[in-house]
C-alpha positions, 0 to 999 in steps of 0.5 A: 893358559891363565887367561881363557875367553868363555861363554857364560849361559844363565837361562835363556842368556848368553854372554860370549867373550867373558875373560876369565884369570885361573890365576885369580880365586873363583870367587872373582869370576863369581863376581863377574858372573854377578856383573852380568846377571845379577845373581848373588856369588852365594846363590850361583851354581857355575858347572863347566863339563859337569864339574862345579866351581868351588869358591876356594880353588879351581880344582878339576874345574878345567877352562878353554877358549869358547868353553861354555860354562853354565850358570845356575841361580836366580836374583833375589828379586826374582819373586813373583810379584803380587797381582795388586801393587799395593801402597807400602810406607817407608817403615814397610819397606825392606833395604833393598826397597828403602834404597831404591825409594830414598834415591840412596848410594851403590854399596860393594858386594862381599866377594867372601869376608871382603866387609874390611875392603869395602868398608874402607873404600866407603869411609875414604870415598867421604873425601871429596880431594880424594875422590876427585884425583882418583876419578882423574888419575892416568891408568896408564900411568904404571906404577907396578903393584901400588900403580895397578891398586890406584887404578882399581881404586879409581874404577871403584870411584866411578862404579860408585858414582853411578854405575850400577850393582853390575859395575860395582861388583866388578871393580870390587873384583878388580880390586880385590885382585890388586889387593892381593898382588899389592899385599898377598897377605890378604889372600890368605885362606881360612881352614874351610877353604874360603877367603880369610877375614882381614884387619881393616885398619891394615887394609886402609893402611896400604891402600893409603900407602899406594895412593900417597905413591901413585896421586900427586898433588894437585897442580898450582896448589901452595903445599910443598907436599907431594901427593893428595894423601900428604897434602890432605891426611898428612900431619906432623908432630914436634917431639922431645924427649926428656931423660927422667933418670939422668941430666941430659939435654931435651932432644928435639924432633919431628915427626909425621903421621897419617893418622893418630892413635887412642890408646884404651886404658881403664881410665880412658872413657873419652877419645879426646883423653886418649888423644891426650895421654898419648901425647905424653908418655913414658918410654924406654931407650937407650942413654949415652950419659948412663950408658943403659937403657933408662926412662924418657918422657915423650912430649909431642905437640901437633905442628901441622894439622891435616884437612882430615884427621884419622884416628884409630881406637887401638882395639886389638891385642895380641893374647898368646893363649889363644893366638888371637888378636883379642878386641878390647869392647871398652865404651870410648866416647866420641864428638860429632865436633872434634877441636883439637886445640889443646893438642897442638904447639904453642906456635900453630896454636897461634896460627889456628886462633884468627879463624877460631875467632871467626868461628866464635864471632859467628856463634855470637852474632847467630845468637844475637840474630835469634834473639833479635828476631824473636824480640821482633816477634819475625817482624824483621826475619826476612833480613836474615836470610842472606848469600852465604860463601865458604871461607877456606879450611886451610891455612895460607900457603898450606892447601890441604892443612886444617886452619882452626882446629875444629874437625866434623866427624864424617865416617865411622869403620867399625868391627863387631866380633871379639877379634880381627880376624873374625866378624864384621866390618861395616861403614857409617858416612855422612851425607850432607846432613844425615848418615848413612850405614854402608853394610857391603851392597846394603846401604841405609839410612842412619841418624846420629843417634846411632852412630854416637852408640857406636863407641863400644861396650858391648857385642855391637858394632864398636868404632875401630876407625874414625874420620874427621873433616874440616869443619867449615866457616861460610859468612854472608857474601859480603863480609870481608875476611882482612885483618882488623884496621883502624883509621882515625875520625876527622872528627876527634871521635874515638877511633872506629874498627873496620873489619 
């Protein structure tokens, strides 16, 4: 009998009718201990016939229908409060009293080294595309394993959009539980018994796996892609290789991908080179005019650019000593703004240049507006303040593409510790304007500052994940987006342009 209905006691408190899965770990009726009661799965003693629950295995902790389990442990707020409210400033108060005072988002419990789940939920909720088709997915639409993790993921969304520290310690149980099933090796225990740590990157790899099998595109779009994460992370690249040992014709390819890889060498100090050297690069394969294995030269060029771009710091190496995944804590600097022009072939190139005009006659005609407004001395500022409209990041008959080339960088998962399968995982997102640290359920504020200092070089969080967004265009309302026309004067003056 996996399943059991329970009464859970905490206090005075009673909560009948609690379902409880022995088929899952202990740590997720721990979590839904902390839905109900708001005490900590660390700071809860559960006992069921004087045997105590372990966070490893169930035991000889036995389970029947209507069994009462006892609850011992108080929230962390349970403190006795001073007799005087007092006036405290921002810079007095602690993280959980800064969250409540800046109105800031619900982070996930750690249900037992689970920073790499949630950090990649955090950076993937930046998406609004995303968000938006997993808030509006059928649950009750199947899909085996992939199908039950989309549906987690979904009810992760919506307890993150408001629903509470009870609500978003209970999906986050769910979608552990889901996790699992999907890839049971993140079930995996330590030798003391308890969950084991994960790689995030592999984390956020099945988790976009499921989702690009489960969420369709959306409806009426012009994208030929059939699901979100296609439609939106989904690019490709045009290959060719190039015998370097033997005359042979180029041979031509393409490829697709969900996100890029920086290769860290010692000459790489910046991610745009790192982006850049692996884009030409020297491999091994089989020749059929030699006959053996000889040297090709790879060359891909970007052919299609995705809304949002995801690139990973290739941090981890396998050292055979130690039978680690060892962490490379090289500084690799990172953009706020990303343009990866120079990545692309020659004919997106030529498809992204309209709106990279448009980008640059905006700059222009905002530093000519400056200049003319100080020249003014303000006299005349009020005409600058205009309606603004958002023109579209993609590209025609291509929802969900990048149409410029330039990205604004939107969240940062980084690792701190010298392997991946120890440490800390944390989640660094954008919110409008200012930046956000989602370090499990501690959520604070951040400035830009901070997040540039992730790029490695120490024992200190080191970006392992980053995720770029479109950067967007908006004009004042009444300028018109065709293309240039021109029309001649009756009068015989030269001809005018009219955008």
């Amino acid at each position: 009998m996996p399943k059991v209905l329970v009464k859970v006691k905490w206090g005075k408190e009673t909560y009948p009718g609690v379902e409880v899965n022995t088929e899952e770990e202990p740590v997720l009726f721990k979590a839904q201990i902390f839905a109900l009661t708001g005490v900590q799965p660390d700071r809860q003693k559960v006992v069921c016939k004087g045997v105590t629950l372990r966070d490893d295995t169930w035991g000889n902790f036995k389970l029947s229908n209507n069994a009462i389990v006892l609850v011992m442990g108080s929230k962390e707020e349970d403190v006795p409060a001073a007799p005087v409210e007092q006036t405290k400033f921002v810079e007095d108060m602690n993280e959980s009293e800064l969250a409540s005072a800046l109105d800031l988002p619900e982070g996930l419990i750690n249900l037992g080294n689970t920073c790499y789940m949630n950090a990649t939920v955090q950076c993937l909720k930046t998406v609004p595309e995303l968000k938006n088709a997993l808030l509006n997915y059928n649950k009750s639409s199947g899909g085996g394993t992939a199908g039950e993790l989309t549906s987690a993921l979904s009810d992760t969304m919506s307890a993150l959009e408001g629903g509470g520290a009870g609500a978003c310690a209970g999906a986050a149980a769910r979608l552990l539980g889901a996790l699992h099933a999907t890839a049971p090796r993140f079930a995996e225990r330590s030798p003391g018994g308890g969950l084991a740590q994960q790689d995030a990157s592999e984390c956020w790899t099945e988790i976009v796996r499921a989702l690009q099998q489960r969420l369709p595109a959306a409806p009426g779009t012009s994208s030929d892609r059939s699901s979100v994460i296609e439609q939106y992370f989904g690019g490709t690249l045009d290959v060719e290789l190039v015998c370097t040992e033997a005359e042979e014709p180029p041979t031509r390819s393409t490829e697709s991908f969900l996100q890029l890889s920086c290769f860290i060498s010692q000459d790489v100090k910046y991610l745009q080179s790192g982006l850049r050297s692996k884009m030409s690069e020297q491999i091994t394969k089989m020749s059929q005019t030699l006959g053996r294995d000889a040297i090709y030269t790879k060359t891909s060029k970007i052919s299609r650019l995705p809304a949002y771009l995801t690139l990973q710091f290739v941090r981890f190496y396998y050292k055979e000593k130690e039978s680690i995944n060892a962490k490379i804590l090289k500084d690799v600097k990172f953009p706020l703004e990303l343009d990866v022009y120079e990545l692309c072939s020659p004919e997106l190139q030529e498809r992204l240049t309209p709106m990279r005009n448009k980008f640059k006659e905006l700059e222009d005609a905002t530093v000519e507006s400056s200049l003319s407004s100080q020249n003014k001395n303000r006299g005349d500022s009020r005409k600058l303040v205009q309606n603004k409209r958002i023109m579209p990041y993609w590209l025609e008959n291509d929802v969900g593409s990048n149409n410029s080339g330039y990205y604004r960088l939107q969240a940062v998962l980084t690792h701190r510790g010298r392997s991946s399968s120890s440490g800390h995982y944390v989640a660094w997102v954008a919110k409008g304007d200012s930046w956000l640290r989602c370090d499990d359920d501690t959520v604070t504020p951040v400035t830009e500052e901070e997040v540039l200092k992730l790029s490695g070089g120490g024992d200190w969080h080191c970006a392992y994940l980053l995720l770029y967004g479109p950067k967007i265009l908006t004009v004042p309302e009444e300028e018109e987006p065709p293309a240039m026309e021109v029309t001649e004067e009756p009068s015989g003056d030269p001809p005018t342009a009219l955008a």
